[in-house]
VOMAR-257374 format. One line per 5 residues: number of its first residue (from 1); their letters; for each residue y, x, z of N, C-alpha, C, O. Coordinates in Angstrom, 1 decimal. Each point is the difference from the previous one (the first is absolute). Example, Ala and Ser with C-alpha at 12.3 -4.5 7.8 and 13.67 -1.06 7.14 Angstrom:
BEGIN
1) AS) -5.7/13.2/7.8/1.2/-0.9/0.0/1.2/0.9/0.0/0.0/1.0/0.7 ~ 1.1/-1.4/-1.4/1.1/0.9/0.0/1.1/-0.8/0.8/1.1/0.5/0.1
//
This chain:
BEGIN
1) XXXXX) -1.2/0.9/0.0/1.2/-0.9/0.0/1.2/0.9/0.0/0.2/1.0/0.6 ~ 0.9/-1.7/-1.6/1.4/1.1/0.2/0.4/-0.6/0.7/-0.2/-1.2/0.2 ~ 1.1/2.0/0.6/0.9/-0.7/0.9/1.6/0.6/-0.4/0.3/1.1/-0.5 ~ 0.6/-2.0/0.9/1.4/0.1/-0.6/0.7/1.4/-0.2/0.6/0.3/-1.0 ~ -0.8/0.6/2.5/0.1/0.9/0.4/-0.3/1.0/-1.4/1.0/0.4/-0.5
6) XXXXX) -2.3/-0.1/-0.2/-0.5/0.6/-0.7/1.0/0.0/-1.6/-0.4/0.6/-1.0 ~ 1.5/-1.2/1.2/1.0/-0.6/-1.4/1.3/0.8/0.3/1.0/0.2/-0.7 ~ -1.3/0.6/2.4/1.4/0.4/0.3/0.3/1.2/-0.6/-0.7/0.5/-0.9 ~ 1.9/0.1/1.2/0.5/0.9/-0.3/-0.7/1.1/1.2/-0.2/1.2/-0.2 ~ 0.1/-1.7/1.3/-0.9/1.3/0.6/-1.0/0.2/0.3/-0.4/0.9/0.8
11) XXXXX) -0.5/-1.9/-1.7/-1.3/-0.1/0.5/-0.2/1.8/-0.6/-0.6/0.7/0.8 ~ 0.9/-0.3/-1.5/-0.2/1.7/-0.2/-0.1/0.4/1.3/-1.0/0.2/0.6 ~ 2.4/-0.1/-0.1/0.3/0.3/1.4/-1.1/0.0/1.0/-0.1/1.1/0.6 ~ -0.6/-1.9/-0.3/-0.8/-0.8/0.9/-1.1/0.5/0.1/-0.4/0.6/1.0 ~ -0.3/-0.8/-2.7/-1.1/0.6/-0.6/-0.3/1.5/0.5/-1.2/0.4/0.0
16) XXXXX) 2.4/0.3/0.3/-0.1/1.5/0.6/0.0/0.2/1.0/-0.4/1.0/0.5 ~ 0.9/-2.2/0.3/-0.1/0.1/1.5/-1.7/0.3/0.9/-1.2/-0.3/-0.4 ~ 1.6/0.9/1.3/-1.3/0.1/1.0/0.0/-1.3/1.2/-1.0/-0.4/0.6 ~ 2.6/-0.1/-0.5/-0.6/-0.6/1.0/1.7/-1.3/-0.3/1.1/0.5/0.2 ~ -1.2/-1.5/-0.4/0.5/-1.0/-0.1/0.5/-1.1/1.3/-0.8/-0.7/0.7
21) XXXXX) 2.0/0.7/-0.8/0.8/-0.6/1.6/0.1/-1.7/-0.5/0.7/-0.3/-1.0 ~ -1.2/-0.3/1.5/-0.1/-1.2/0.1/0.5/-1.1/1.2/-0.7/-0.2/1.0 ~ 2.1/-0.5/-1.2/0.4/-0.8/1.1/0.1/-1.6/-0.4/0.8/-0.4/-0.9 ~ -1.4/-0.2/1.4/-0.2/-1.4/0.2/0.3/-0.8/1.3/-0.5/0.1/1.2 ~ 1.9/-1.3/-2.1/0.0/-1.0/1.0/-0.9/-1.3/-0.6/0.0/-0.4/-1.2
26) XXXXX) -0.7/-0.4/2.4/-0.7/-1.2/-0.5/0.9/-1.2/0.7/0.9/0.1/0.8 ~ -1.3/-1.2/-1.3/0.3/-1.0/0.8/-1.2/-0.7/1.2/0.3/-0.8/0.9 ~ -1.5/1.1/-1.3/-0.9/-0.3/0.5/-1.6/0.3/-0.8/-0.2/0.6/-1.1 ~ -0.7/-1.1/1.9/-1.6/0.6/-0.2/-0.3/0.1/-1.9/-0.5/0.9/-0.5 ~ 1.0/-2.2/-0.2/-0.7/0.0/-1.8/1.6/0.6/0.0/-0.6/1.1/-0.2
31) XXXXX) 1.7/-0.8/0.3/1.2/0.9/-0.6/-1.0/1.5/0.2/-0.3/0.6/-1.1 ~ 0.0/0.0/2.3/-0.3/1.0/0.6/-1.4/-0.2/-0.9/0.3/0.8/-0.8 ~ -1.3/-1.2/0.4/-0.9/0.0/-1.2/-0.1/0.3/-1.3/-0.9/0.4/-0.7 ~ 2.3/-0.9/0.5/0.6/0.1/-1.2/0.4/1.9/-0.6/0.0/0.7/-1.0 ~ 0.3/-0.5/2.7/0.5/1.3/-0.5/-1.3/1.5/0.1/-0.2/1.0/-0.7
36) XXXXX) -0.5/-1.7/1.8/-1.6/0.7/0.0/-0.8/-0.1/-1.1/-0.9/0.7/-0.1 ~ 1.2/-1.6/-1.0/-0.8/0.0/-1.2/1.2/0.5/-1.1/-0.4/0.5/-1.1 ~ 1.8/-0.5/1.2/0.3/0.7/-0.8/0.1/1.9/0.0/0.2/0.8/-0.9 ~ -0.7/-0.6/2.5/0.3/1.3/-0.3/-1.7/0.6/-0.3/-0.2/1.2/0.1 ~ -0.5/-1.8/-0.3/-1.7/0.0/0.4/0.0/0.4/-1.9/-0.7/1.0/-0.4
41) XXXXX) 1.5/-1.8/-0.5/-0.4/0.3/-1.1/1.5/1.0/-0.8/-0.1/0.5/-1.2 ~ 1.3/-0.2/2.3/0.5/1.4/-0.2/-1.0/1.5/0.1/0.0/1.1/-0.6 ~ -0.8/-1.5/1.5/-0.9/1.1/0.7/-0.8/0.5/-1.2/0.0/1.2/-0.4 ~ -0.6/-2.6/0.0/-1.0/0.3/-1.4/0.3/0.5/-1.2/-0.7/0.7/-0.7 ~ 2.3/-1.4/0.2/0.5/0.7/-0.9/0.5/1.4/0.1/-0.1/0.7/-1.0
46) XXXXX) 0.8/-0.1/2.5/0.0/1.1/0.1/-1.0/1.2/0.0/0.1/1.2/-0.4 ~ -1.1/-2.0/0.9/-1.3/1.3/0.0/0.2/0.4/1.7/0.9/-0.3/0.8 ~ -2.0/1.0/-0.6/-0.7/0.4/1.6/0.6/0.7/0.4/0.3/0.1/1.2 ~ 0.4/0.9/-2.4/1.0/1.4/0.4/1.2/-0.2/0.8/0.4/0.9/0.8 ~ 0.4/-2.5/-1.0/1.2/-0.2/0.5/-0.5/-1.6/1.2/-0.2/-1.2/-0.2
51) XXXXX) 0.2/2.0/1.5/0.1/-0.7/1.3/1.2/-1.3/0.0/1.1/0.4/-0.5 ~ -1.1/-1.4/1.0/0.9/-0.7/-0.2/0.1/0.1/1.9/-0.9/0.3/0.7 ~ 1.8/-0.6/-0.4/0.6/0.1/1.3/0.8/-1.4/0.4/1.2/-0.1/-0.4 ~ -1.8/-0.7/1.1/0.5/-1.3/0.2/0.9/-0.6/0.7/-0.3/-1.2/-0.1 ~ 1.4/1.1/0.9/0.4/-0.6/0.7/0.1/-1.5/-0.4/0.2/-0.3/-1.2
56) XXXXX) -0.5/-0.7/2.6/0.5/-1.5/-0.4/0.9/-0.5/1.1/0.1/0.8/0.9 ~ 0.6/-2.0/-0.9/0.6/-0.5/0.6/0.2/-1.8/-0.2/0.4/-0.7/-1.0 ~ -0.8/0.5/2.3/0.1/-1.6/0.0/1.9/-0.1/0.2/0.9/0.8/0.5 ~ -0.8/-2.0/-1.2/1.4/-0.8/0.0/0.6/0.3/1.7/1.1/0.6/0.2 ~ -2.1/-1.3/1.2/0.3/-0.5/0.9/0.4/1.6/0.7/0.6/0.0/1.1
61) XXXXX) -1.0/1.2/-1.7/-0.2/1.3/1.1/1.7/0.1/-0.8/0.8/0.4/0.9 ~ -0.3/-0.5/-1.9/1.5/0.1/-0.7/0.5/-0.1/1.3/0.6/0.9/0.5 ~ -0.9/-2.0/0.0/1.4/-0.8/1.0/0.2/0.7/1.3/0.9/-0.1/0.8 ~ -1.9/0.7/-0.8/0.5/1.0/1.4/1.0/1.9/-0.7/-0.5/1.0/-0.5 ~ 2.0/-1.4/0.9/0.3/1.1/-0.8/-0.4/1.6/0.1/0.5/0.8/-0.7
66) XXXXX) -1.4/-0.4/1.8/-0.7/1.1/0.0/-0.8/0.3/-1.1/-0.1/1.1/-0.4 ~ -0.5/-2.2/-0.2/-1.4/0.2/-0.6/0.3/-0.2/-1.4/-0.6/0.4/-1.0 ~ 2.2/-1.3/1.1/0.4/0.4/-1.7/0.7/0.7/-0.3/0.4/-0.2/-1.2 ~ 0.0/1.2/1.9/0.5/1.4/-0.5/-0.8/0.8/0.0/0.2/1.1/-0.5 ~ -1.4/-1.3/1.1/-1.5/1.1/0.0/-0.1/-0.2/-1.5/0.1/0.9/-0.8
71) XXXXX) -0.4/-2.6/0.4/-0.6/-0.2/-1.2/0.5/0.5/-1.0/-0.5/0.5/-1.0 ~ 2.0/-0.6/1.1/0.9/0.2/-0.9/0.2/1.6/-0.2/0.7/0.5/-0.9 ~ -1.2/0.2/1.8/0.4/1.1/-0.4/-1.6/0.7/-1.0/0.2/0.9/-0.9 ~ -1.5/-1.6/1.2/-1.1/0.4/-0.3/0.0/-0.2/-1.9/-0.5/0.8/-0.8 ~ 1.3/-2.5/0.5/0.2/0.3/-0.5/1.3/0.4/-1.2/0.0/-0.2/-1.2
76) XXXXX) 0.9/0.8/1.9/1.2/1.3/-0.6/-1.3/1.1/-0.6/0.3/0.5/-1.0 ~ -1.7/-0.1/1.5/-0.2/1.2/-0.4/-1.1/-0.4/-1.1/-0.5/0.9/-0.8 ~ 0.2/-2.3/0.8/-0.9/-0.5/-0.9/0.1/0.1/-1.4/1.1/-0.2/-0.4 ~ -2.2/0.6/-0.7/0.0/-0.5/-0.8/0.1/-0.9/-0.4/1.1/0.0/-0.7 ~ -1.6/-1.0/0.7/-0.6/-1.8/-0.1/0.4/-0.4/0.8/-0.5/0.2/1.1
81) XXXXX) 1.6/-0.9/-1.3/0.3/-1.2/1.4/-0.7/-1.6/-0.8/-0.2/-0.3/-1.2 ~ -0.2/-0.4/2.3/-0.7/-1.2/-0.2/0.8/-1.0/0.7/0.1/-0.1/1.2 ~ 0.3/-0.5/-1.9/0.2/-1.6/1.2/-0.4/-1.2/-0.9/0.4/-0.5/-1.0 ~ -1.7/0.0/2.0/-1.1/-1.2/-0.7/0.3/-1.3/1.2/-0.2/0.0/1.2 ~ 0.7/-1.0/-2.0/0.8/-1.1/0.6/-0.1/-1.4/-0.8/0.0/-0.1/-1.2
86) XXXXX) -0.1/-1.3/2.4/-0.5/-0.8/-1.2/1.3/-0.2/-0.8/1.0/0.8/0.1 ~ -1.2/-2.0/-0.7/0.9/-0.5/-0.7/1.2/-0.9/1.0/-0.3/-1.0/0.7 ~ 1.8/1.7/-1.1/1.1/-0.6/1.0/1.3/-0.3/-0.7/0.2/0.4/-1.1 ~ 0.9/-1.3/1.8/1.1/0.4/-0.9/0.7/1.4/0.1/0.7/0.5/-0.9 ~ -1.1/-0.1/2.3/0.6/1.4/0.2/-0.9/0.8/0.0/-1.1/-0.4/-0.4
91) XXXXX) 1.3/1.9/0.9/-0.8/1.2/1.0/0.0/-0.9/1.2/0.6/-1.1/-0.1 ~ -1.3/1.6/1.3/0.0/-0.4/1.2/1.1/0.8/0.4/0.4/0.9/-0.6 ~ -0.1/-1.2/1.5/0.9/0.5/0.9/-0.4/1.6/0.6/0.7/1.0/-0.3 ~ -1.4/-0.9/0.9/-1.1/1.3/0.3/0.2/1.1/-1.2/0.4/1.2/0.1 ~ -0.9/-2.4/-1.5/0.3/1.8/-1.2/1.3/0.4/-0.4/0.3/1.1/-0.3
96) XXXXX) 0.6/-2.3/0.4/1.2/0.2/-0.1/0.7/0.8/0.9/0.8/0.8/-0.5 ~ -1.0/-0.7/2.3/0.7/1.1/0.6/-1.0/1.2/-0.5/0.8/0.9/-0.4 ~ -2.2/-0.5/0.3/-0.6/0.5/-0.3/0.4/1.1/-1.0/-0.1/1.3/0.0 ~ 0.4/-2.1/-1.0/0.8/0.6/-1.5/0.9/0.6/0.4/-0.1/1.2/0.0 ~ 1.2/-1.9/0.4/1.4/0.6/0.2/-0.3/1.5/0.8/0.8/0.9/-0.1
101) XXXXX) -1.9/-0.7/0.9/0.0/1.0/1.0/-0.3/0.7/-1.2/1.1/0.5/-0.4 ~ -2.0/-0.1/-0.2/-1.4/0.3/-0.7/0.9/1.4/-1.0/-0.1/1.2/-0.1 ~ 1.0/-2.8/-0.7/1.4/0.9/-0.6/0.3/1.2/1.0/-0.3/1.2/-0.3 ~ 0.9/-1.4/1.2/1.1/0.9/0.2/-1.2/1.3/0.4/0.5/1.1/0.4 ~ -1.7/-1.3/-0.4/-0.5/1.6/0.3/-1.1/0.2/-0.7/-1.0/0.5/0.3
106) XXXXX) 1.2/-0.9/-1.2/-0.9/-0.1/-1.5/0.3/1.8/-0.2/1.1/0.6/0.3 ~ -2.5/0.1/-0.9/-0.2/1.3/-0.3/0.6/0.1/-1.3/1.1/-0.3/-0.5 ~ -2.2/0.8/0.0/0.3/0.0/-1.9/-1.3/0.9/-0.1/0.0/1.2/-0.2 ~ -1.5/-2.3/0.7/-1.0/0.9/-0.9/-0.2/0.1/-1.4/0.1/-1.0/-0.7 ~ -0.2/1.8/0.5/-0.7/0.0/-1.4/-0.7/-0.9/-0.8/-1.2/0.1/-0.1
111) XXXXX) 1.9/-1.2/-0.7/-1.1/-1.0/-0.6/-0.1/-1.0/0.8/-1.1/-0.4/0.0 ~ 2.1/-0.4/1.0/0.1/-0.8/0.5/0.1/-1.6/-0.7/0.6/-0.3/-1.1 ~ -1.4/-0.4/1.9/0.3/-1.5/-1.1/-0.1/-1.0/1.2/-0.7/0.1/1.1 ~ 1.4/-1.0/-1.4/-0.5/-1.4/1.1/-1.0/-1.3/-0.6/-0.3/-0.2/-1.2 ~ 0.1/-0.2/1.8/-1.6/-1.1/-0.9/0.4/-1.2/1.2/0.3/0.1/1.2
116) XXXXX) -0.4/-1.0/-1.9/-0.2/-1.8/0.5/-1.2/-0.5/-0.3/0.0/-0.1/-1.2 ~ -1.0/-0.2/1.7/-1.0/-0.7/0.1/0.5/-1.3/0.5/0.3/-0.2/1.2 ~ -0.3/-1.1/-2.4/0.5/-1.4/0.8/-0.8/-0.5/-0.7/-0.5/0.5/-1.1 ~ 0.2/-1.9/1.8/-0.8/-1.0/-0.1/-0.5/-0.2/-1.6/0.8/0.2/-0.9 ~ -1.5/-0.5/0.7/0.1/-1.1/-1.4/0.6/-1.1/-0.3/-0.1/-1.0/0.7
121) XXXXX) 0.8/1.3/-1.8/1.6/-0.8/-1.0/-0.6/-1.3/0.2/0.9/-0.8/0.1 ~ -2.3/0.1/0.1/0.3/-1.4/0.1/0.3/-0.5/1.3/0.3/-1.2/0.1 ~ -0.5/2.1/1.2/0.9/0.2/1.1/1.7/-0.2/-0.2/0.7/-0.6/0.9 ~ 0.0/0.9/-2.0/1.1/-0.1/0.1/0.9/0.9/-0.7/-0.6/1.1/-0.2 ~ 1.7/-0.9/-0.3/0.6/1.2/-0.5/0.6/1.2/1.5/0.5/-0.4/1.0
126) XXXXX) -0.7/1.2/-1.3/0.9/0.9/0.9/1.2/0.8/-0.7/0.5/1.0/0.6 ~ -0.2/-1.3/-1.3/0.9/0.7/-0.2/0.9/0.5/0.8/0.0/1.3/0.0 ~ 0.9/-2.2/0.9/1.0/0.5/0.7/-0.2/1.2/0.6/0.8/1.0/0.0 ~ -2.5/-1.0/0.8/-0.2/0.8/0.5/-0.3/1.2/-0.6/0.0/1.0/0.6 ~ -0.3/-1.2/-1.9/-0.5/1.6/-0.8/1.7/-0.1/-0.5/0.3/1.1/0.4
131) XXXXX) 0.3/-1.3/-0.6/1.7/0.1/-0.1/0.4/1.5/0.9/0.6/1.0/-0.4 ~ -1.0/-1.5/1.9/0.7/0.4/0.9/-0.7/1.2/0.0/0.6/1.1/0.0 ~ -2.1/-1.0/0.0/-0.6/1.4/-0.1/0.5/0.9/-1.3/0.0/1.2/0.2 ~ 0.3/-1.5/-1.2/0.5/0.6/-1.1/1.2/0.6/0.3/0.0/1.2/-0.3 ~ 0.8/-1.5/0.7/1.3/0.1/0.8/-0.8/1.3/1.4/0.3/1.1/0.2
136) XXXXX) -0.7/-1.5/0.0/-0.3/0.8/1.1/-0.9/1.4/-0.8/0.4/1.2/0.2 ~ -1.1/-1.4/-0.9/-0.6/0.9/-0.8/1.4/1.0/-0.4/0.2/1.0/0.6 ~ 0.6/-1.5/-1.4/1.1/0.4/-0.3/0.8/1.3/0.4/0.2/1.1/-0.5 ~ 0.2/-1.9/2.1/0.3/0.9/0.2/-0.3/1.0/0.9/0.8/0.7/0.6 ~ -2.5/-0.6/-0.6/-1.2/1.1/0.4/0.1/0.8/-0.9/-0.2/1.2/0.2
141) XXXXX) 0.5/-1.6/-1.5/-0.2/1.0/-1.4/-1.6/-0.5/-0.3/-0.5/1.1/0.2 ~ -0.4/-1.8/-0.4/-0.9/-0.3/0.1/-0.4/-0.6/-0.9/1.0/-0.4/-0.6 ~ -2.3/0.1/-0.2/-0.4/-0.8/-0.6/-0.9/-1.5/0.8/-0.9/0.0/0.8 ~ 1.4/-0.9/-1.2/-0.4/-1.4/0.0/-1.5/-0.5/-0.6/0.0/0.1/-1.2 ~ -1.0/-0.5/1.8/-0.9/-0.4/-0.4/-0.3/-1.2/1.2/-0.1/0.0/1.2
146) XXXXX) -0.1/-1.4/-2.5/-0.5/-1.1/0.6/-1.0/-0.7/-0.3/0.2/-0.6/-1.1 ~ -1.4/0.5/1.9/-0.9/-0.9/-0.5/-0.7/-0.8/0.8/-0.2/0.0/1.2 ~ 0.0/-0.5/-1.9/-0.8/-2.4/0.4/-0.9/0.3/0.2/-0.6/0.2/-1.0 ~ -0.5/-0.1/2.5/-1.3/-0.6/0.1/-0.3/-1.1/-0.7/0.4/-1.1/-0.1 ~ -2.0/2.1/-0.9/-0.8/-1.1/-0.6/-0.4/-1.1/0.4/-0.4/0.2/1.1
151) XXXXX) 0.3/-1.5/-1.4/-0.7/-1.0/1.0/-1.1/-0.8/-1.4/0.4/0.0/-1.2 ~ -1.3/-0.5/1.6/-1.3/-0.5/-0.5/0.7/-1.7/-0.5/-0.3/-0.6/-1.0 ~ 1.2/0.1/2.3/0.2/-1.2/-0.2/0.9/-0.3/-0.6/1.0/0.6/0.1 ~ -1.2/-1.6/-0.8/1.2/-0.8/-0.7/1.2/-0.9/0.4/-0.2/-1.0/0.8 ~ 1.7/1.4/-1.3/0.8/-0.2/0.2/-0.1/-1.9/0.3/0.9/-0.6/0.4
//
């Protein structure tokens, strides 16, 4: 399976790495699934040579502000930031101070990209919300990648 990632401009980058920084926020248990199976078939497309290194984070640990400037700084050094969230008219509140932290101590690895994992489109549009990550992408210097959990069922 390809995955979006593999279209990027650093999947070169990546491809040379030994060891791959990975930060994930979830909203909950199938968000947090969402992102355990997308990095399960990064791993495979990468090959055995490049370790992927995981951090995750629930929505609810955001709200204590010790643990979202932990998060936020884990991921500043990240490759891959993740935030897998259902379908809303906003971000939550949590990714939003989250974000704003995230910015101000954001690194500059090498081949950095941010990825949305949201619901499936018959769930709803998100736009707004991939709006605001684009925007946020932005001004990481980052590339934007978003994609819709497959679903079996009919709209």
């Amino acid at each position: 399976m390809n995955t979006p990632m593999s279209k990027l401009r650093v999947w070169k980058i990546w491809r040379e790495l030994k060891q791959l920084a990975v930060s994930a926020i979830c909203e909950d248990s199938p968000t947090g699934a969402r992102v355990d199976e997308f990095c399960q078939r990064l791993f495979r497309e990468l090959g055995q040579q490049c370790e992927i290194k995981k951090g995750m984070w629930l929505l609810g640990e955001l709200r204590t502000p010790q643990l979202r400037s932990i998060g936020a700084g884990e991921a500043a050094e990240a490759h891959l930031v993740i935030i897998s969230v259902h379908h809303a008219e906003s971000l939550p509140d949590e990714v939003e101070s989250w974000l704003n932290l995230w910015l101000k101590h954001k690194g500059n690895p090498q081949g950095a990209v941010l990825l949305a994992l949201f619901d499936p489109l018959y769930k709803g549009s998100s736009s707004s919300m991939q709006a605001r990550l684009q925007e946020a992408a932005n001004k990481g210097n980052m590339e934007l990648v978003v994609q819709f959990e497959e679903s079996s069922e009919n709209p």
